[in-house]
TIDO-841696 format. One line per field, with one value per residue (C-alpha): residue number from 1; z negated, x, y negated; residue in three letters. Coordinates in nm, 3 decimals. Example, Ala and Ser with C-alpha at 12.3 -4.5 7.8 and 13.67 -1.06 7.14 Angstrom:
2
seq	(1_2)
zz	(-0.780_-0.714)
xx	(1.230_1.367)
yy	(0.450_0.106)
type	(ala_ser)
//
This chain:
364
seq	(1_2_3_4_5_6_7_8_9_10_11_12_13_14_15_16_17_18_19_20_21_22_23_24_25_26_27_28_29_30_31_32_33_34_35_36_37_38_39_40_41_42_43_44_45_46_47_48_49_50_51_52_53_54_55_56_57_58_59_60_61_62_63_64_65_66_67_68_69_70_71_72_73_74_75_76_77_78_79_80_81_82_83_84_85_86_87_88_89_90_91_92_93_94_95_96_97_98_99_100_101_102_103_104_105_106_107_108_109_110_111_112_113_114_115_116_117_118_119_120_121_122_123_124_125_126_127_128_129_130_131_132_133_134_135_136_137_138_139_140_141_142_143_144_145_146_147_148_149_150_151_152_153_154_155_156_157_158_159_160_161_162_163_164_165_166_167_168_169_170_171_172_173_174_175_176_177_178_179_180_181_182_183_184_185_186_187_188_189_190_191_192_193_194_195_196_197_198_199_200_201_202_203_204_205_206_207_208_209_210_211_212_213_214_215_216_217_218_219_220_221_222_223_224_225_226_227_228_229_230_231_232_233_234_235_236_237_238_239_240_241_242_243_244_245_246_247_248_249_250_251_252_253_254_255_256_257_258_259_260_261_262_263_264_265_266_267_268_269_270_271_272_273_274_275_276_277_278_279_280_281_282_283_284_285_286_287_288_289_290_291_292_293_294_295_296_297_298_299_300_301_302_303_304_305_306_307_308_309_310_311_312_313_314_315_316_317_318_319_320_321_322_323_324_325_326_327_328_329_330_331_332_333_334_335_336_337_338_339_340_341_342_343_344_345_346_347_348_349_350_351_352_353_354_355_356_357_358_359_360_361_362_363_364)
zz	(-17.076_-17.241_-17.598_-17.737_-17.755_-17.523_-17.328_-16.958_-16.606_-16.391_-16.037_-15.893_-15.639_-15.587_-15.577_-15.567_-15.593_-15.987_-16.084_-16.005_-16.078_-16.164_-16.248_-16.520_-16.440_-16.754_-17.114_-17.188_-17.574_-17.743_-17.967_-18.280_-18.253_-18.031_-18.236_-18.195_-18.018_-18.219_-17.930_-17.732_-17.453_-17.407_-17.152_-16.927_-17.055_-16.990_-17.346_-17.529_-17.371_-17.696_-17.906_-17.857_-18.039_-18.392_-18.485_-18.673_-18.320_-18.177_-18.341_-18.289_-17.876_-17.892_-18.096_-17.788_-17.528_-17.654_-17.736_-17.343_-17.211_-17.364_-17.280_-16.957_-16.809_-17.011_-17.011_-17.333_-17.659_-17.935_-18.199_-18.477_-18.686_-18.460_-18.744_-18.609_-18.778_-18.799_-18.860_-19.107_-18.959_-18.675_-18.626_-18.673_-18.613_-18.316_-18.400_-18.073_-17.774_-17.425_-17.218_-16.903_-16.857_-16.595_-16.521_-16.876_-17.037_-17.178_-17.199_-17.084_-16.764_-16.662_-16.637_-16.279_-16.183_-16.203_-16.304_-16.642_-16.871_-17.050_-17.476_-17.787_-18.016_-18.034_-18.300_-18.248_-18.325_-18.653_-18.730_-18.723_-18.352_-18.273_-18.412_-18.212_-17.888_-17.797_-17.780_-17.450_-17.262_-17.091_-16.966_-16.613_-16.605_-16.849_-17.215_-17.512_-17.900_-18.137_-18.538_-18.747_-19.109_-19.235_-19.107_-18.777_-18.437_-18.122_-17.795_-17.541_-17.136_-17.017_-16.669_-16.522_-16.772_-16.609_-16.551_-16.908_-17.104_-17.467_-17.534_-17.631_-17.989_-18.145_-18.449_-18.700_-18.836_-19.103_-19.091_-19.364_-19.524_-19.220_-19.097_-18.694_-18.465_-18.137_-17.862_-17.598_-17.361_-17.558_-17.637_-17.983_-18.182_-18.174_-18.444_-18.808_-19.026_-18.871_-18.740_-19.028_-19.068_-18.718_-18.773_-19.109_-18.875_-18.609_-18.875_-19.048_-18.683_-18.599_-18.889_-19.035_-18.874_-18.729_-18.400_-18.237_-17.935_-17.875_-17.543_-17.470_-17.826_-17.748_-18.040_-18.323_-18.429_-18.513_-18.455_-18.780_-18.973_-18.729_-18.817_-19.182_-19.133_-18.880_-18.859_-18.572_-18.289_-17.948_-17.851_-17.467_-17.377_-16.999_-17.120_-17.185_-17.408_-17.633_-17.656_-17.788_-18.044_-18.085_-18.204_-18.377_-18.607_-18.653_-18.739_-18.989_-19.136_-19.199_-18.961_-18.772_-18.641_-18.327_-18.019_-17.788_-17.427_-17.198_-16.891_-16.770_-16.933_-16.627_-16.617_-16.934_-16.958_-16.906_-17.183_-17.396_-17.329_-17.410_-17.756_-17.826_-18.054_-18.314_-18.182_-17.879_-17.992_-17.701_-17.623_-17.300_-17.103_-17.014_-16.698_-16.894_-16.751_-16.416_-16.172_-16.260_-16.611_-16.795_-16.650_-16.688_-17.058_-17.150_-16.975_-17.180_-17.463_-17.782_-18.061_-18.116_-17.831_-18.057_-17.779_-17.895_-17.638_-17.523_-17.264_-17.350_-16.937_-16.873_-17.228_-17.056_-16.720_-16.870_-17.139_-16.911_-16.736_-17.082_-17.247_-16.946_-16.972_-17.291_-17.547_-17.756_-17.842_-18.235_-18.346_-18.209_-18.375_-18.261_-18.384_-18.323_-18.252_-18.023_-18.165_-17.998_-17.612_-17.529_-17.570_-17.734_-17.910_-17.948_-18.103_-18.020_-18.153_-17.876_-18.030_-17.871_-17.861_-17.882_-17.552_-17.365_-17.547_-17.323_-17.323_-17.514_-17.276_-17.331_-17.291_-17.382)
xx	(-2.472_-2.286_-2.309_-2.226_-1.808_-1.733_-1.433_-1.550_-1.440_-1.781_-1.822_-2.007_-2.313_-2.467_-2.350_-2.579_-2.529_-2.633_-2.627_-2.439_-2.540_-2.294_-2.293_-2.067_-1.787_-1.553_-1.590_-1.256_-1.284_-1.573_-1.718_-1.815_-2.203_-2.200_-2.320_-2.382_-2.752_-2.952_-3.109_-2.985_-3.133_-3.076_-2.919_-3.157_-3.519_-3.615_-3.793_-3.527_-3.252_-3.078_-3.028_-2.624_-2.682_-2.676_-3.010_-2.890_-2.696_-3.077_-3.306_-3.014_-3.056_-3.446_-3.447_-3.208_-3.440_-3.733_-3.525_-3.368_-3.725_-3.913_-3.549_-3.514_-3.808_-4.071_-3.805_-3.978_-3.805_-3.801_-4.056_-3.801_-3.684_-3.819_-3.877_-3.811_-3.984_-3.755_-3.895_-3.884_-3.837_-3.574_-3.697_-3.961_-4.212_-4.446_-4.807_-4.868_-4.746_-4.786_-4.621_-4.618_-4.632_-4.643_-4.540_-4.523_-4.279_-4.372_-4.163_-4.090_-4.070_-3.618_-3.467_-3.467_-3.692_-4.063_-3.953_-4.078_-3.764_-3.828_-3.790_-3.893_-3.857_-3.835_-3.677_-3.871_-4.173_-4.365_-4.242_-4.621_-4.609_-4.268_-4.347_-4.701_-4.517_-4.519_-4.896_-4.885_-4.703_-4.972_-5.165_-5.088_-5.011_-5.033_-5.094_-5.171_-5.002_-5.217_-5.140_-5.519_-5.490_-5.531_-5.227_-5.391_-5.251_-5.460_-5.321_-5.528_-5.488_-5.608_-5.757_-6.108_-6.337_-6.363_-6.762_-6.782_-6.571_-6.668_-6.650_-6.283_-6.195_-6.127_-5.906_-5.923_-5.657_-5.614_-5.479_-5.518_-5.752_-6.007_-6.066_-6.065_-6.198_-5.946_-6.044_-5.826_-5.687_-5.782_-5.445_-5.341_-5.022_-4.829_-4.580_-4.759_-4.471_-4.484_-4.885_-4.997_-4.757_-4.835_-5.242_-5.148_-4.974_-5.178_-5.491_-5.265_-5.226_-5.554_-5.697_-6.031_-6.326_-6.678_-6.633_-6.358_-6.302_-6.071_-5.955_-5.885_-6.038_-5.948_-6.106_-6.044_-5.734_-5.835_-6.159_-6.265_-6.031_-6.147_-6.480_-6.435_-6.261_-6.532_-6.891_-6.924_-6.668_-6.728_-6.500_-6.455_-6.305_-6.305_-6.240_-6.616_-6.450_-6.338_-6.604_-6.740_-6.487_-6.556_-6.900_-6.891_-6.600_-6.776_-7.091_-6.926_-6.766_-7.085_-6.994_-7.277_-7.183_-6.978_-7.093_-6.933_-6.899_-6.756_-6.643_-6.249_-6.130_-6.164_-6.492_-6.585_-6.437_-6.792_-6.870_-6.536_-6.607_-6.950_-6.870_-6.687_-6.388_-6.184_-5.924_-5.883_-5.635_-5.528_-5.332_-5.313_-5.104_-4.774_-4.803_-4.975_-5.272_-5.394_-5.304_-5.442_-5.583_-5.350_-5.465_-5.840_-5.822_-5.644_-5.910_-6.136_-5.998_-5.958_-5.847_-5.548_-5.451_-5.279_-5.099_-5.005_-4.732_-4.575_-4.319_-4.131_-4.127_-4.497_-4.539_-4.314_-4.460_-4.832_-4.660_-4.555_-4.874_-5.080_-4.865_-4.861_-5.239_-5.245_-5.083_-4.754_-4.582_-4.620_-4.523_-4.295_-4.239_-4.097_-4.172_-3.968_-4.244_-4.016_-3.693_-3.425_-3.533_-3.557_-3.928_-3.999_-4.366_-4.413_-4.672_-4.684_-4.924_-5.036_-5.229_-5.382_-5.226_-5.382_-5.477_-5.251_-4.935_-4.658_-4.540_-4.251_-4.010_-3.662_-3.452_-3.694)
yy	(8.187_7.875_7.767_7.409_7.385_7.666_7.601_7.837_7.863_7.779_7.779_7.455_7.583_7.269_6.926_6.649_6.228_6.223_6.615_6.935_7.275_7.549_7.911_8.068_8.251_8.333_8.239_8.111_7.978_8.064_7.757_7.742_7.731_8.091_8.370_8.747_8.765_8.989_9.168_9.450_9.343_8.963_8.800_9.096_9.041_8.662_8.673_8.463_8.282_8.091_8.382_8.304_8.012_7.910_7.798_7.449_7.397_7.526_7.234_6.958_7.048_7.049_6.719_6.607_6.725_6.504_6.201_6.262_6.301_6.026_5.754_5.897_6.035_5.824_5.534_5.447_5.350_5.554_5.498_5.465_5.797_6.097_6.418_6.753_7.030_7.338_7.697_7.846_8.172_8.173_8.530_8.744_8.467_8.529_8.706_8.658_8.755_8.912_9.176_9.332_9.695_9.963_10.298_10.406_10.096_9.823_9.473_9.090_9.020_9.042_8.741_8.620_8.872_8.989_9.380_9.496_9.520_9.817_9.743_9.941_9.640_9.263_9.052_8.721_8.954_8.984_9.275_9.493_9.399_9.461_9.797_9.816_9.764_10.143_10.119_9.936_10.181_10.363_10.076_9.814_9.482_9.216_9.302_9.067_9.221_8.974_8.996_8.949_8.789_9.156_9.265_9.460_9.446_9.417_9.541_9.428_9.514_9.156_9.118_9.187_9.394_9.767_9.924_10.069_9.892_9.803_9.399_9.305_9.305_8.922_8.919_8.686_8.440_8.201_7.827_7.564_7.819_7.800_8.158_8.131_8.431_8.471_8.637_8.804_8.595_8.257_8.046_8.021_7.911_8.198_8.048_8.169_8.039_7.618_7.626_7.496_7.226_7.152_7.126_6.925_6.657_6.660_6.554_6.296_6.121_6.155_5.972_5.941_5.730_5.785_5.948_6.205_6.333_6.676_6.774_7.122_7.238_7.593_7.798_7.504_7.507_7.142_7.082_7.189_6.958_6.691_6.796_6.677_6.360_6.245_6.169_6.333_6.536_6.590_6.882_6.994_7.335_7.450_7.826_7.972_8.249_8.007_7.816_8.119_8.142_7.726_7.786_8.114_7.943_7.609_7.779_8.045_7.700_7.533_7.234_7.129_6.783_6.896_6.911_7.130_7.111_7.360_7.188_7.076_6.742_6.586_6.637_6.493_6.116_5.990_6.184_6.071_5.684_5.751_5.873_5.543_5.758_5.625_5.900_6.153_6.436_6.675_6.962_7.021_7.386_7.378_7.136_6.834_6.630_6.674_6.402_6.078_6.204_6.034_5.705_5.783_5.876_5.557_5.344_5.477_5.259_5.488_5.304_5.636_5.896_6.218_6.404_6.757_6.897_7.191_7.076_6.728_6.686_6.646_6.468_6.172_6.199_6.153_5.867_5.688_5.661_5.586_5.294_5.081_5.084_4.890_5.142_5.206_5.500_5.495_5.809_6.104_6.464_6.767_7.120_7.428_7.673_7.914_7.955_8.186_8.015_7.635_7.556_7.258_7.159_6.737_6.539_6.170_5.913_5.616_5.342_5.076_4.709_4.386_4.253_4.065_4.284_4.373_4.743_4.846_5.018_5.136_4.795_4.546)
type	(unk_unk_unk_unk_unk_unk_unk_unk_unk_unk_unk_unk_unk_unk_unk_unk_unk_unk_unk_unk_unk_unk_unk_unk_unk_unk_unk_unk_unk_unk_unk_unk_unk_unk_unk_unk_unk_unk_unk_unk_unk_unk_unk_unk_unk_unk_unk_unk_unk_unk_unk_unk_unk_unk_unk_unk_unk_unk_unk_unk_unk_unk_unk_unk_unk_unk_unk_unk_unk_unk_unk_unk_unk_unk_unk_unk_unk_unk_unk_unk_unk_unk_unk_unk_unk_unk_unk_unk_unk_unk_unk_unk_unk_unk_unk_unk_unk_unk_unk_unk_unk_unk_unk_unk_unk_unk_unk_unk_unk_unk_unk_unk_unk_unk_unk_unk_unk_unk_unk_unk_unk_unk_unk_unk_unk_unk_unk_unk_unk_unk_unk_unk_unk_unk_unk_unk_unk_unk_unk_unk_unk_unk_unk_unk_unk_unk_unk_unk_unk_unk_unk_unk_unk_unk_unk_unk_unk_unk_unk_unk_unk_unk_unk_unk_unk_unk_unk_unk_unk_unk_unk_unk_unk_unk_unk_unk_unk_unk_unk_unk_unk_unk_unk_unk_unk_unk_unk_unk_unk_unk_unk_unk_unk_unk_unk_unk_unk_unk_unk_unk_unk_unk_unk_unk_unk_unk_unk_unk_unk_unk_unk_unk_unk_unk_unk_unk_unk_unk_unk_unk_unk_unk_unk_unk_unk_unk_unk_unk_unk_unk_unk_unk_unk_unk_unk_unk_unk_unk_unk_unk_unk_unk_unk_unk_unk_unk_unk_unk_unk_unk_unk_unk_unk_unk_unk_unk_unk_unk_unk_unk_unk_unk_unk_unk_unk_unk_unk_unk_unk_unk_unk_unk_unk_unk_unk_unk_unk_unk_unk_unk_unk_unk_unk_unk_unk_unk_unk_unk_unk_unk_unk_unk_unk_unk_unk_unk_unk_unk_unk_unk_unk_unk_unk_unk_unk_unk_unk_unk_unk_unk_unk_unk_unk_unk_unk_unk_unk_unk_unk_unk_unk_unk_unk_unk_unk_unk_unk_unk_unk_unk_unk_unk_unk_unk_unk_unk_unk_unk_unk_unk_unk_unk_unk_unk_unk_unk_unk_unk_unk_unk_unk_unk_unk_unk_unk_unk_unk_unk_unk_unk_unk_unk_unk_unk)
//
């Protein structure tokens, strides 16, 4: 693998009228922003794939990314100074994470491949579950390592409960000073060191006002600061699990004025323009909004769309569908909640223009 200012010999695979792709042959001059990967096994498991990097060199390519993806993909402009929240713990950050195992080893899935690359340790771990790692050798498939606010580990073997089985353990974590129960399988930040800087911007964004609506609410992350800024918060979750969580959390909180509804986001936009928000925040997987989501959710006229991210890609593709339906992009942030591989977490604020405003694309 390349690293900013290395001089290589490549070999060009695939030529194409406005790309080329290219695979590396020979590391000629090493630059200045390679360093020594801390891993034994990088460059084989698919875990990280930046560890060769410095991690100033790191942020300066993810703020890149999400400047390149809103100009080019989004062909928005920027909404003036873009922050980019580093974190602060290049390694040894994750409390969460998943593995595959089988045949007595444990590990990531090998780059390129879907083979189980055997490891005894992980760097980009919290170090209690780097350590805990050995105690998901003996079971098959896919296995979740969570980290509780006590300083536990849970190693779960996700997949269909077996005839027998007790209930799956949740664990409990702490952001902001909200206690959340997680349980197996339900998403949560994996980052501890940046989530709460992450929830604290999210909120600002959001705003205060009478009515809320959250989009994939998962177990709360936000719903329960979104609870206290707000009259009242509808929050929709397809997951029933973590709707579970939802309520148990919001209940143990002492917040009684959100209503919960377990049902896909598509689903619910009668139930979002019904509520007549002051704000939708969202945080939808990996692949965005579902075709033609985008579109539906900015009919619905919210006042303030907060978009929480986890690929820059889909974050255009779904931005470029909501600002030429009467919004602006206000507000852009980045957040390095993966160091060591190229993920990249955004959070961009659409507000709503006067009617009659034109859209403000890249070039006028």
């Amino acid at each position: 693998m390349t690293a900013p200012g290395d001089v290589a010999r490549i070999r060009i695979t695939e030529l194409r009228a406005r790309f080329a792709r290219a695979e590396l042959v020979e590391i000629e001059t090493p630059g200045p922003q390679r360093v020594a990967p801390r891993c034994g096994w990088f460059g084989e498991c698919g875990g990280c794939d930046w560890q060769h990097v410095d991690y100033a060199a790191q942020v300066d390519a993810k703020r890149a990314l999400l400047h390149d993806a809103i100009e080019r993909i989004a062909r928005l402009a920027l909404p003036g100074e873009v922050a980019f929240h580093a974190s602060p713990k290049p390694y040894g950050y994750r409390q969460r994470a998943r593995l595959v195992a089988g045949g007595g080893v444990a590990g990531f899935r090998r780059r390129g491949s879907h083979e189980v690359c055997a490891i005894d340790w992980c760097p980009v771990l919290e170090p209690a579950l780097s350590d805990a790692i050995s105690r998901a050798e003996g079971a098959e498939g896919e296995v979740e390592l969570a980290l509780a606010a006590d300083g536990s580990v849970r190693v779960h073997e996700l997949g269909s409960p077996r005839d027998g089985d007790a209930a799956p353990e949740a664990i409990e974590t702490v952001v902001r000073g909200d206690r959340l129960r997680i349980s197996p399988g339900v998403f949560a930040q994996a980052n501890a060191s940046l989530v709460d800087r992450l929830v604290e911007r999210v909120l600002s964004r959001a705003g205060r006002g009478a009515a809320a609506v959250e989009l994939f609410a998962g177990a709360g992350l936000f719903t329960l600061g979104l609870s206290r800024a707000f009259e009242r918060v509808l929050a929709v979750e397809v997951s029933a699990r973590a709707t579970d969580d939802l309520v148990f959390n919001l209940s143990r909180a002492g917040r009684a004025n959100v209503e919960v509804v377990t049902r896909r986001a598509d689903r619910a936009l009668v139930r979002v323009e019904r509520a007549a928000p002051d704000v939708v925040v969202l945080d939808p997987p990996r692949d965005g909004l579902d075709r033609g989501l985008a579109a539906a959710l900015a009919a619905c006229g919210a006042p303030r769309i907060v978009y929480v991210s986890c690929d820059p890609a889909t974050l255009a593709r779904d931005a470029a569908e909501i600002v030429p339906r009467g919004y602006r992009l206000a507000a852009l942030e980045g957040f390095d909640l993966f160091p060591q591989t190229a993920h990249v977490e955004a959070l961009a604020l659409f507000e709503r223009e006067a009617p009659g405003a034109a859209p403000r694309r890249d070039g006028g």
